[in-house]
C-alpha positions as CSV (number, residue, x, y, z in Angstrom):
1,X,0.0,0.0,0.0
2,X,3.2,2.7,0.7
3,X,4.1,2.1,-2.6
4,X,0.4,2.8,-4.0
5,X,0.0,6.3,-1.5
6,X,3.2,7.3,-2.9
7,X,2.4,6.9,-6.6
8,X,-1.0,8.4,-6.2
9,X,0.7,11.3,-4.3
10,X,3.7,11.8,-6.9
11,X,1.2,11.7,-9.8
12,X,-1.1,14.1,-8.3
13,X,1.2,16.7,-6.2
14,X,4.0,17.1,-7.4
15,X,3.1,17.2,-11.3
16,X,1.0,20.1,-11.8
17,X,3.2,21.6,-14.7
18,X,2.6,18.3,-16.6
19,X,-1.5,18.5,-16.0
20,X,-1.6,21.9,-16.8
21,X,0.1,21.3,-20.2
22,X,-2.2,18.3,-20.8
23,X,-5.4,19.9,-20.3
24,X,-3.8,23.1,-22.8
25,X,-3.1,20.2,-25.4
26,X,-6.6,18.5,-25.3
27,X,-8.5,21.3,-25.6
28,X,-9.7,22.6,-22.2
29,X,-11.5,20.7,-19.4
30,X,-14.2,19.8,-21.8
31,X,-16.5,17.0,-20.3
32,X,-15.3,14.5,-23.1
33,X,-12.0,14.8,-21.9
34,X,-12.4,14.2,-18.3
35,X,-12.3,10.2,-19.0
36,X,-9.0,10.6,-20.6
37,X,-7.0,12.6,-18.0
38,X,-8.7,9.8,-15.3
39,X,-7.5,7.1,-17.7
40,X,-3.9,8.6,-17.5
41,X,-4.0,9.6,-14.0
42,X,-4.7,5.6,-13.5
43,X,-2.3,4.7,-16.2
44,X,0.7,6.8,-14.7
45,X,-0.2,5.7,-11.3
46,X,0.0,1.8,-12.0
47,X,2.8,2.4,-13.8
48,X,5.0,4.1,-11.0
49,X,3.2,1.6,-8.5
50,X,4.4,-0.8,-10.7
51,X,8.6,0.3,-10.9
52,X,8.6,0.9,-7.0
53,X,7.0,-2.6,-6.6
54,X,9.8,-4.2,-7.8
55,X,12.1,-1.8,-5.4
56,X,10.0,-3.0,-1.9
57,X,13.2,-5.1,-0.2
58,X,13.5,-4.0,3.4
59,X,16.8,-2.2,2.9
60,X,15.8,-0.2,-0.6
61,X,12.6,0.7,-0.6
62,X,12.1,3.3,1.6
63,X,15.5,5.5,1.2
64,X,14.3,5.2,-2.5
65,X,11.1,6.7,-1.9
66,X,12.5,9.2,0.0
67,X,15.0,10.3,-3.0
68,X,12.3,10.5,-5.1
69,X,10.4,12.8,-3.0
70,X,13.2,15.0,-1.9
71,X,14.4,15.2,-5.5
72,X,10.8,15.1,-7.6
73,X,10.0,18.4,-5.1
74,X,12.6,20.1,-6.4
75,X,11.9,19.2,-9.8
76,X,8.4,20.3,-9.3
77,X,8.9,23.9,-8.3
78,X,11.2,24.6,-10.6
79,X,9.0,23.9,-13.5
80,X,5.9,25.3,-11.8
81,X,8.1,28.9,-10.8
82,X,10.1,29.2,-14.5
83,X,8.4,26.8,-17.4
84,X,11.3,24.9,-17.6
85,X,11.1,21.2,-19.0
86,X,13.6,18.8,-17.8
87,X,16.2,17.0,-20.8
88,X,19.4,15.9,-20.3
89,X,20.7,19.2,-21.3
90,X,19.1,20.9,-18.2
91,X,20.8,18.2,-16.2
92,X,23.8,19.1,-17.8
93,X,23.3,22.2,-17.0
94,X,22.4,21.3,-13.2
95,X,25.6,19.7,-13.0
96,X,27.8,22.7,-14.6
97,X,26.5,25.9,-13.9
98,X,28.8,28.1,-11.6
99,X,27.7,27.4,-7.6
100,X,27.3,31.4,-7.1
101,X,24.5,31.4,-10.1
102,X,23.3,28.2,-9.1
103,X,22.3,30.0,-5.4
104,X,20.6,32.7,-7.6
105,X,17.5,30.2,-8.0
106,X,17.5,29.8,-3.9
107,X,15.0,31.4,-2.1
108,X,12.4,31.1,0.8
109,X,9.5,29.3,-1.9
110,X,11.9,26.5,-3.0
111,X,12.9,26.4,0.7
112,X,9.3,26.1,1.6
113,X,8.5,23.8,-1.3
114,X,10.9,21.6,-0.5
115,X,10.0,20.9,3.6
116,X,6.4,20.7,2.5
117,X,7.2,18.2,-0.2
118,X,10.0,16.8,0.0
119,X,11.1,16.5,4.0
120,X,7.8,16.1,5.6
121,X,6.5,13.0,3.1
122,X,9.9,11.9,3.8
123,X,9.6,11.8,7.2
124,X,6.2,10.2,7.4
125,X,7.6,7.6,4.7
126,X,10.4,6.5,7.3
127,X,7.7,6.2,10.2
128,X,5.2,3.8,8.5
129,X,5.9,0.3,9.4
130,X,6.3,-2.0,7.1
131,X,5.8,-6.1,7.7
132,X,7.2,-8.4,5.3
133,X,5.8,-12.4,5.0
134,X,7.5,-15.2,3.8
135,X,9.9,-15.0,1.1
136,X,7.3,-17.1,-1.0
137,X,4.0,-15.1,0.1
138,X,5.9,-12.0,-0.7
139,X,7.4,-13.1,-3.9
140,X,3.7,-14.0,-5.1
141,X,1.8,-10.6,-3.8
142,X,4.7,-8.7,-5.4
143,X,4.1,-10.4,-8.4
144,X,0.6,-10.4,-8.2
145,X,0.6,-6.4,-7.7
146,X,3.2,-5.9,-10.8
147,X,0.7,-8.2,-12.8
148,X,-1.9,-6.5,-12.3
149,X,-0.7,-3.0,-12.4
150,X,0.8,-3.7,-15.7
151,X,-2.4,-5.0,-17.1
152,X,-4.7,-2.6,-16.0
153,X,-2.1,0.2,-17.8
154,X,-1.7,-1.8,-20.7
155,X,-5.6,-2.2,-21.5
156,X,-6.1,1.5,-20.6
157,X,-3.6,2.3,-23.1
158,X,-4.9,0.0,-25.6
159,X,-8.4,1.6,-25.0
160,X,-7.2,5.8,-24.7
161,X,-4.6,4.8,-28.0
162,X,-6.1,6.7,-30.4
163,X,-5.8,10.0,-28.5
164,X,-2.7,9.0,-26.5
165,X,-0.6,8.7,-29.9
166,X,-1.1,12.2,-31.5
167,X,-1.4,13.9,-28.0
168,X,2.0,12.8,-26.9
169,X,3.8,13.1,-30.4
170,X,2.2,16.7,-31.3
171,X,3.7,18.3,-28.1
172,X,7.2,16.6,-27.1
173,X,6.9,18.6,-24.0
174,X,4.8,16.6,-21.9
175,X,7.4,14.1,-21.5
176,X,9.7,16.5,-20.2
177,X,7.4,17.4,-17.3
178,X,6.2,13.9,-16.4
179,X,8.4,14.5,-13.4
180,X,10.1,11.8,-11.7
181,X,10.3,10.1,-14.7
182,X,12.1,13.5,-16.7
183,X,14.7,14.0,-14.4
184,X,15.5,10.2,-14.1
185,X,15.7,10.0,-17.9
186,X,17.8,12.8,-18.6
187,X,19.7,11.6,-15.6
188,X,20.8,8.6,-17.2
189,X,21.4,10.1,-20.5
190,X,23.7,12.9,-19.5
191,X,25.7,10.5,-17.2
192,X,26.1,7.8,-20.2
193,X,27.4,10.4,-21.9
194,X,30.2,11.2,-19.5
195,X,31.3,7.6,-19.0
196,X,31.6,7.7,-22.9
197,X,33.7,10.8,-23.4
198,X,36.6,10.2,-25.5
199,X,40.2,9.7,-24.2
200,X,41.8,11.2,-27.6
201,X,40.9,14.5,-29.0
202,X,41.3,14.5,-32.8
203,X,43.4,17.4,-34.3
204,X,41.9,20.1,-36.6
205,X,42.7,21.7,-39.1
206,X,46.1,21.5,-38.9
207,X,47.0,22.5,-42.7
208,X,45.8,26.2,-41.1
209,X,48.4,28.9,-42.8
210,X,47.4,32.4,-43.3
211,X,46.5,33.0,-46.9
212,X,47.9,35.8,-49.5
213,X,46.0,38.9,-47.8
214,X,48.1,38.5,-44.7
215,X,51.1,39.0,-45.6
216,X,53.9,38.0,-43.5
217,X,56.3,40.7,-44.3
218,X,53.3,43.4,-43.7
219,X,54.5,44.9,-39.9
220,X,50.8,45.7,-38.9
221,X,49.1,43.2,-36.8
222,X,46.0,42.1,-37.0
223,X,44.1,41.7,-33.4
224,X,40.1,40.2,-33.3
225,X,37.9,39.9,-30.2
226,X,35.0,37.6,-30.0
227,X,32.6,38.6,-27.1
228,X,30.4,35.3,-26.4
229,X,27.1,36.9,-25.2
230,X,25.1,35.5,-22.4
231,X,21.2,34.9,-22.6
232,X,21.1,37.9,-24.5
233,X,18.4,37.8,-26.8
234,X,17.9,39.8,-30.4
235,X,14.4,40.8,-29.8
236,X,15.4,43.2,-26.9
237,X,18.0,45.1,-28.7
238,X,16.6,48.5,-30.1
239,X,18.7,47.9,-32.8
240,X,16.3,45.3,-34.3
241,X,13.8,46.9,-33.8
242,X,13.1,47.4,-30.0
243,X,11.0,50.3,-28.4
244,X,12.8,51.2,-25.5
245,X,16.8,52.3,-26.5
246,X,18.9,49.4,-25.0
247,X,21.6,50.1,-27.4
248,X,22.2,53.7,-27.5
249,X,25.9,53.2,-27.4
250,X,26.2,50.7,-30.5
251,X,24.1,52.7,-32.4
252,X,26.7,55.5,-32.9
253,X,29.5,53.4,-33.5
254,X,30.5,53.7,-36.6
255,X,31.1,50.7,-39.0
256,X,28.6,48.2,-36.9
257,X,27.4,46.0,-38.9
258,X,24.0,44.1,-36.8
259,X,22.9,41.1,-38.3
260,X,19.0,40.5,-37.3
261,X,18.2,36.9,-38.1
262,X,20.6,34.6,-36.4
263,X,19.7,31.8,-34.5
264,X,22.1,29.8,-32.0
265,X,22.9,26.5,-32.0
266,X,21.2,25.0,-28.7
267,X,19.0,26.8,-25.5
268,X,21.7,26.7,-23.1
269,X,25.4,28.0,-22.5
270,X,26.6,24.0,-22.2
271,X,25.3,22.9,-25.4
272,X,26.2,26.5,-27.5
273,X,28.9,27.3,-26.4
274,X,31.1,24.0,-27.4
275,X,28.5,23.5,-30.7
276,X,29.1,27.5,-32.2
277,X,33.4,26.7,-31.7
278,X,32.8,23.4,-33.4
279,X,33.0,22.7,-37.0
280,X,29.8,20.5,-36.5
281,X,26.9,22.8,-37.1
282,X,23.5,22.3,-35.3
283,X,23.0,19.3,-36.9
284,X,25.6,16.9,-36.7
285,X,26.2,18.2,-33.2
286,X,26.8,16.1,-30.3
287,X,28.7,16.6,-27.2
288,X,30.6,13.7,-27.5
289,X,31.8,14.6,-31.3
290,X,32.4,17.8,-29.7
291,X,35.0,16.7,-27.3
292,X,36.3,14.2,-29.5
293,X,38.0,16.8,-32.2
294,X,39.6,20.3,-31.8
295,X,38.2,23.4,-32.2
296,X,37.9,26.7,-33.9
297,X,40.4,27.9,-31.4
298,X,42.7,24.9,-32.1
299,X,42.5,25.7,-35.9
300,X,43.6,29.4,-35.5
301,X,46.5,28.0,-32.6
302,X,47.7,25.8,-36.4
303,X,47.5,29.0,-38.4
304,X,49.9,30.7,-35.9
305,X,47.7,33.3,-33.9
306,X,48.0,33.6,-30.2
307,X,44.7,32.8,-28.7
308,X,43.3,34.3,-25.2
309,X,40.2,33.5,-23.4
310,X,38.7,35.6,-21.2
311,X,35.8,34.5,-19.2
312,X,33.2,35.8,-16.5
313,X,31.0,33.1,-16.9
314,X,31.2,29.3,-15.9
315,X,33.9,28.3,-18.2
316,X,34.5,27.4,-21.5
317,X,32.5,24.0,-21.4
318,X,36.1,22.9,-23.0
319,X,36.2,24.8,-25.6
320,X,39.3,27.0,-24.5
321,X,41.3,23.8,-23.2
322,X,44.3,24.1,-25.0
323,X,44.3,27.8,-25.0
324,X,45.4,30.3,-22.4
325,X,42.8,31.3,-20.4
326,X,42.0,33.9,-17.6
327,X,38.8,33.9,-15.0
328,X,37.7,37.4,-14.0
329,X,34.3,35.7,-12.8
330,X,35.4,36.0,-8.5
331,X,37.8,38.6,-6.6
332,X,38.9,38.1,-3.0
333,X,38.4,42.0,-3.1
334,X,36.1,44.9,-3.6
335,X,37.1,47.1,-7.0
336,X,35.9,48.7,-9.4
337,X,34.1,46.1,-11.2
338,X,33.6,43.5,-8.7
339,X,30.7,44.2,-5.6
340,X,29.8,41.8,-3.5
341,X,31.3,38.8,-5.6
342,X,29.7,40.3,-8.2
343,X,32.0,41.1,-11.1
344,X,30.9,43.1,-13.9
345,X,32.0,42.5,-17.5
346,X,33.8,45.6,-17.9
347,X,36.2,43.7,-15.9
348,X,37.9,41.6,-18.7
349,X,38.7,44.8,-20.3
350,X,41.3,45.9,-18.2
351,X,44.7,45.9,-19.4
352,X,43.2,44.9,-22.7
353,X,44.9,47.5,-25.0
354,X,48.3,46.7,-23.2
355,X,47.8,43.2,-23.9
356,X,47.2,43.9,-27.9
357,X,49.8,45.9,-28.1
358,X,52.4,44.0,-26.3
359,X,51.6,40.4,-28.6
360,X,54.3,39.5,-30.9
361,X,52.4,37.5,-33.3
362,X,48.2,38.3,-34.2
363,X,45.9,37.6,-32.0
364,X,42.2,36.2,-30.9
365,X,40.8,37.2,-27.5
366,X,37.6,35.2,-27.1
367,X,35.8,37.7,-24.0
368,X,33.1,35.4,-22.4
369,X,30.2,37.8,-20.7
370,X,28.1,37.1,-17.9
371,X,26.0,39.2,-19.8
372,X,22.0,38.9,-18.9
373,X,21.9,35.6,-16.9
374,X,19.0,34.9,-15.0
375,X,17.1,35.3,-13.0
376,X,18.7,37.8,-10.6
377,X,19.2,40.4,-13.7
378,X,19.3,43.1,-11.3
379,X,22.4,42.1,-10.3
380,X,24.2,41.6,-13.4
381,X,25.0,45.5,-14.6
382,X,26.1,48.2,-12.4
383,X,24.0,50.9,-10.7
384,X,24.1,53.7,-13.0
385,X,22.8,51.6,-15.7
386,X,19.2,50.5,-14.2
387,X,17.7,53.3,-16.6
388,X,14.7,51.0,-17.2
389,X,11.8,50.7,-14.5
390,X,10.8,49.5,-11.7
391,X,13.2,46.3,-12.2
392,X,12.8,42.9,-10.6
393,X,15.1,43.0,-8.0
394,X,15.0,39.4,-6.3
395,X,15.8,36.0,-7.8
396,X,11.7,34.8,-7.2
397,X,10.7,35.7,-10.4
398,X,6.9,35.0,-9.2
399,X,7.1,37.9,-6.6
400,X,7.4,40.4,-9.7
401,X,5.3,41.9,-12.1
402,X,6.2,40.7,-16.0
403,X,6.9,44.5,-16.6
404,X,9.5,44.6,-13.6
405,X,11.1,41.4,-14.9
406,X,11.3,42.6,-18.7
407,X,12.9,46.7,-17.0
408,X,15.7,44.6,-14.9
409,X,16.6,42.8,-18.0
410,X,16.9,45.2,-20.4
411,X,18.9,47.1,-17.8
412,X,21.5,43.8,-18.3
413,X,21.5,44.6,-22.4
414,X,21.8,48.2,-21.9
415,X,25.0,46.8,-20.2
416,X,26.0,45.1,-23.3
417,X,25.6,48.0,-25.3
418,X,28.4,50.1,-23.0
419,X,30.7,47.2,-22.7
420,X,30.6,45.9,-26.5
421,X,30.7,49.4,-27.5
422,X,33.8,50.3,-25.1
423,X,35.5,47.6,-26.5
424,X,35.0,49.0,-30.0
425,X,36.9,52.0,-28.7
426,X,39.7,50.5,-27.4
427,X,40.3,48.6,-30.8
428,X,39.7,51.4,-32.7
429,X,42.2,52.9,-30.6
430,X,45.0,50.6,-31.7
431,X,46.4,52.6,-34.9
432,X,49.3,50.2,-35.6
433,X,46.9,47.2,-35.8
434,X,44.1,46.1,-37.6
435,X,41.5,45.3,-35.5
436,X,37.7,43.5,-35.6
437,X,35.1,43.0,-33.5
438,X,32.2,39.7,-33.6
439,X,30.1,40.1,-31.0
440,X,27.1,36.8,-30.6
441,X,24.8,35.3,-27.7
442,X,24.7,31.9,-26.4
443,X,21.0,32.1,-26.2
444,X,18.0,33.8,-26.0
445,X,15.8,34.3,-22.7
446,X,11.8,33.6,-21.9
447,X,10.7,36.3,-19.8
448,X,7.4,35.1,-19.1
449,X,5.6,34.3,-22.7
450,X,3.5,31.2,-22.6
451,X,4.3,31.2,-19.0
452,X,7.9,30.5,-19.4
453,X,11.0,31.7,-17.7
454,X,15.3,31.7,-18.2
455,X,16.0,29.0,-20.7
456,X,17.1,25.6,-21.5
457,X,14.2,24.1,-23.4
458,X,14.6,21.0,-25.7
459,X,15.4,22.8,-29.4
460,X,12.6,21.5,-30.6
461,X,10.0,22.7,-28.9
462,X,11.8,25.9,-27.8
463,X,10.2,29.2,-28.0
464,X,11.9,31.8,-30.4
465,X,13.0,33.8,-27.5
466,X,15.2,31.4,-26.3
467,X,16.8,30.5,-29.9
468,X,17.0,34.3,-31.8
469,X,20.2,35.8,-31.1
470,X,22.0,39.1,-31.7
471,X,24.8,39.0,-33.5
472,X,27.6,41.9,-34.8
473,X,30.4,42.8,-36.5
474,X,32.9,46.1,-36.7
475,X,35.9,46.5,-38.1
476,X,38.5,48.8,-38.5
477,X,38.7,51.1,-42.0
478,X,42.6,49.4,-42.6
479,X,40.9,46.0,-41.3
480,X,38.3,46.0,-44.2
481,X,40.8,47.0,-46.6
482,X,43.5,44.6,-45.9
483,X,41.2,42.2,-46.1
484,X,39.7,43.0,-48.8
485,X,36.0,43.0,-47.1
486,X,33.4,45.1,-48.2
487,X,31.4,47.5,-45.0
488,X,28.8,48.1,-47.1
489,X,28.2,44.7,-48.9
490,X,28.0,43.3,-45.6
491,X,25.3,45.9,-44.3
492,X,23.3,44.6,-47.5
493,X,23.3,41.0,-46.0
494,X,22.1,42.1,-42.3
495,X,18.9,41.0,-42.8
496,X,19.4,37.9,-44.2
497,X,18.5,34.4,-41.8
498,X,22.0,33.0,-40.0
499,X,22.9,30.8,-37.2
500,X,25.9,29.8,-35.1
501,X,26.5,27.4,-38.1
502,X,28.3,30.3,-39.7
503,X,30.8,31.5,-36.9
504,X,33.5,29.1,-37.4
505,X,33.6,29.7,-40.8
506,X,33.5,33.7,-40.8
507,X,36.2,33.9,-38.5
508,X,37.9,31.9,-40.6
509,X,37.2,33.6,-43.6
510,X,37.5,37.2,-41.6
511,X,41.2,36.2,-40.9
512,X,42.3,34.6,-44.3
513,X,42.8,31.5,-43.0
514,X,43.3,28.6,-45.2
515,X,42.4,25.5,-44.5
516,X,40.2,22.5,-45.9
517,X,37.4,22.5,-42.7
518,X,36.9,26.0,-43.9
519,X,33.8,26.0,-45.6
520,X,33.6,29.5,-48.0
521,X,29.5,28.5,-48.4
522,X,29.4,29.3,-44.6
523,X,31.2,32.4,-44.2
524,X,29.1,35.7,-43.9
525,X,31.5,37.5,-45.1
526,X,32.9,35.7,-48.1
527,X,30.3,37.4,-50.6
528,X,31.6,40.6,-49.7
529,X,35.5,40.1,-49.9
530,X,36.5,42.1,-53.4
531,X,38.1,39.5,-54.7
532,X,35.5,37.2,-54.8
């Protein structure tokens, strides 16, 4: 019977994202539906019954049940505070996410959530006394209770089929909030794909030489900076189209060239990050193929550029492994940019022109942002730029209005603007090199539509918020020219449809390297290079 009381309570309680969904799918709570969400409240009830049935030994059962209660709670707020559906890149991210954003989520609800749902079932689960017959009599009632559990779901199936089939295979989500068995899925997916990771990483592109508009004997060097957004996304910046001015800054810098149709590779820093570095594209991306073979980073290393990584995020997710890399994401002390252990962007700037100027060889300095991570945006730009509000200025997204939520995060991209922009400066600044600027997202962000919050939804059934991205490019006048690249040809594309597919191959092409995992078909910028 514990087992039963525990599946009915699972089922009911704790997966109120997952009915609310179902009843949006179906229609509404029209009277012909009623017998079909009974049908699967029976169905998924036998069928947990049934998997915890086979758990009930004395020593198992109960710390079992108490995992899954501790853990499903968890689970279950989550998705009923934010909209987020549980995959295996969510656990992913679980597992990889910086500690310090990670206890941005905490708050006295979870807290709450979790004694209510998690430590006081648990505690009542431990106290029930359980008798155990015979070996034989409990064999044959175990078996009796799987038997019959498994029948009565399989017949209801059989029966609800018909409705069941095009229900659960129009909208994906609904198996990513059937919560425990979401988490336990992904779970296993994510940790089969660690145990698999490869021991060897393949080289890359390891013909990479600098091609005929470099020059070796030319005594300028060339310098580029990639800034790797974070959860920025495109339909917030004023310069596609935006009503409030979030990008007053960018918009007077001269030579910007804003693309406004690009679209990133995955919904979350783990998966975009190592998939826009790759030569993979979106589809033929894994994280296993990713890990198994160099980089875009690797392939410019070949082609003899110094490589710097500068990062105020959670890492590289690998990417940067064989590159030097810096963390400006904690300081034991208070300065300019860091408050509290919070440390602003504008921090990986500093001693940046020194740095340029002081390189022997050409360079790439990747400049990883912490950008507009969620869900304490308040926190992520410095006082004097909360121009937008009233903001949202605690982590409980619930406790704030939509409008608050929506002022606090445009404050982070108003952010954006004065540190991409301020970096522009500082290249332009450098009159003995030629210098470019690619500035891109991760990801997008849901602020609330359809109920949805932060990020991380399977790609497939991911709202556009969280997969349209801004992406730029600037460029210096004797950048464009010694490489041949045409300002206004490219100005002509912006509104063209492109995705983190392209980035690999546009830095490439940017740089004149030449190699054969350069694909010209992928370049942005290839169209608009006078010699082509």
């Amino acid at each position: 019977m514990l087992t039963l009381a525990v599946s009915v309570l699972l089922v009911a309680v704790y997966n109120v994202a997952f009915w609310r969904h179902l009843v949006t799918a179906t229609g509404g709570m029209a009277a012909g539906n009623l017998l079909l969400y009974m049908a699967t409240f029976v169905i998924l009830v036998l069928l947990l019954n049934a998997t915890l049935t086979l758990l009930a030994f004395r020593p198992v059962l109960k710390p079992v049940i108490i995992v899954l209660l501790c853990v499903t709670s968890l689970a279950s707020y989550f998705m009923n505070h934010y909209g987020i559906v549980i995959d295996a890149a969510m656990i992913q991210n679980v597992f990889e996410t910086d500690p310090r954003e990670a206890s941005e989520l905490f708050n006295w609800k979870l807290a709450a959530t979790f004694l209510l749902l998690g430590l006081l079932p648990s505690v009542l689960v431990w106290r029930v006394p359980l008798r155990y017959a015979s070996f034989r009599r409990e064999t044959l009632s175990r078996g009796s209770a799987l038997g019959i559990s498994l029948a009565v779901a399989v017949a209801l199936l059989l029966v609800f089929f018909k409705t069941f089939a095009p229900t659960f295979r129009e909208h994906r989500e609904l198996r990513f909030l059937l919560t425990p068995l979401n988490y336990i899925q992904a779970t296993n997916s994510f940790v089969k794909r660690k145990l698999s990771r490869p021991l060897v990483v393949a080289p890359l592109g390891t013909d990479a030489v600098r091609g005929p508009l470099w020059a070796a004997s030319s005594p300028r060097r060339t310098v580029m900076v990639i800034v790797v957004g974070e959860t920025a996304r495109a339909m917030n910046f004023s310069l596609n189209g935006y009503a409030r001015q979030t990008n007053p800054e960018l918009a007077r810098q001269d030579g910007l060239v804003n693309f406004r149709e690009v679209y990133s590779c995955g919904t979350a820093t783990a998966v975009s990050v190592p998939c826009v570095f790759s030569a993979l594209g979106r589809a033929d991306y894994s994280e296993s193929k990713a890990k198994s073979q160099q980089g875009l980073l690797d392939v410019l290393s070949h082609a003899g550029m110094d490589v710097l990584w500068r990062d105020n995020n959670s890492g590289c997710k690998g990417v940067c492994d064989r590159v030097r890399y810096e963390d400006y994401s904690s300081s034991a002390t208070r300065d300019a940019f860091c408050v509290n252990g919070e440390c602003y962007d504008e921090r990986m700037l500093e001693k940046l022109p020194e740095i340029i100027r002081d390189t022997q060889r050409d360079m790439v300095i990747v400049l990883h942002q912490k950008g507009s991570h969620g869900p304490a945006y308040a926190k992520r730009y410095p006082e004097g730029f909360g121009r937008f509000g009233p903001v949202c200025d605690t982590n409980d997204l619930a406790k704030c209005s939509t409008a608050s939520i929506v002022a606090a995060y445009d404050n982070t991209i108003l952010y954006t603007d004065h540190f991409i922009s301020r970096a522009i400066d500082m290249l332009r600044a450098e009159k003995g090199v030629d210098t470019a600027l690619m500035y891109f997202s991760d990801h997008g962000e849901s602020l609330g539509e359809n109920n949805m919050y932060l990020h991380g939804a399977p790609y497939m059934i991911a709202p556009v918020e969280q997969r349209h991205v801004p992406f730029m490019l600037w460029m210096s006048r004797s950048f464009g020219e010694r490489y041949q690249i045409d300002g206004k040809c490219l100005a002509a594309r912006s509104g063209q449809t492109f995705s983190h597919d392209n980035v690999f191959h546009t830095v490439l092409g940017m740089l004149n390297v030449q190699t054969a995992v350069y694909s010209p078909a992928l370049d942005m910028v290839h169209a608009c290079r006078h010699a082509a």
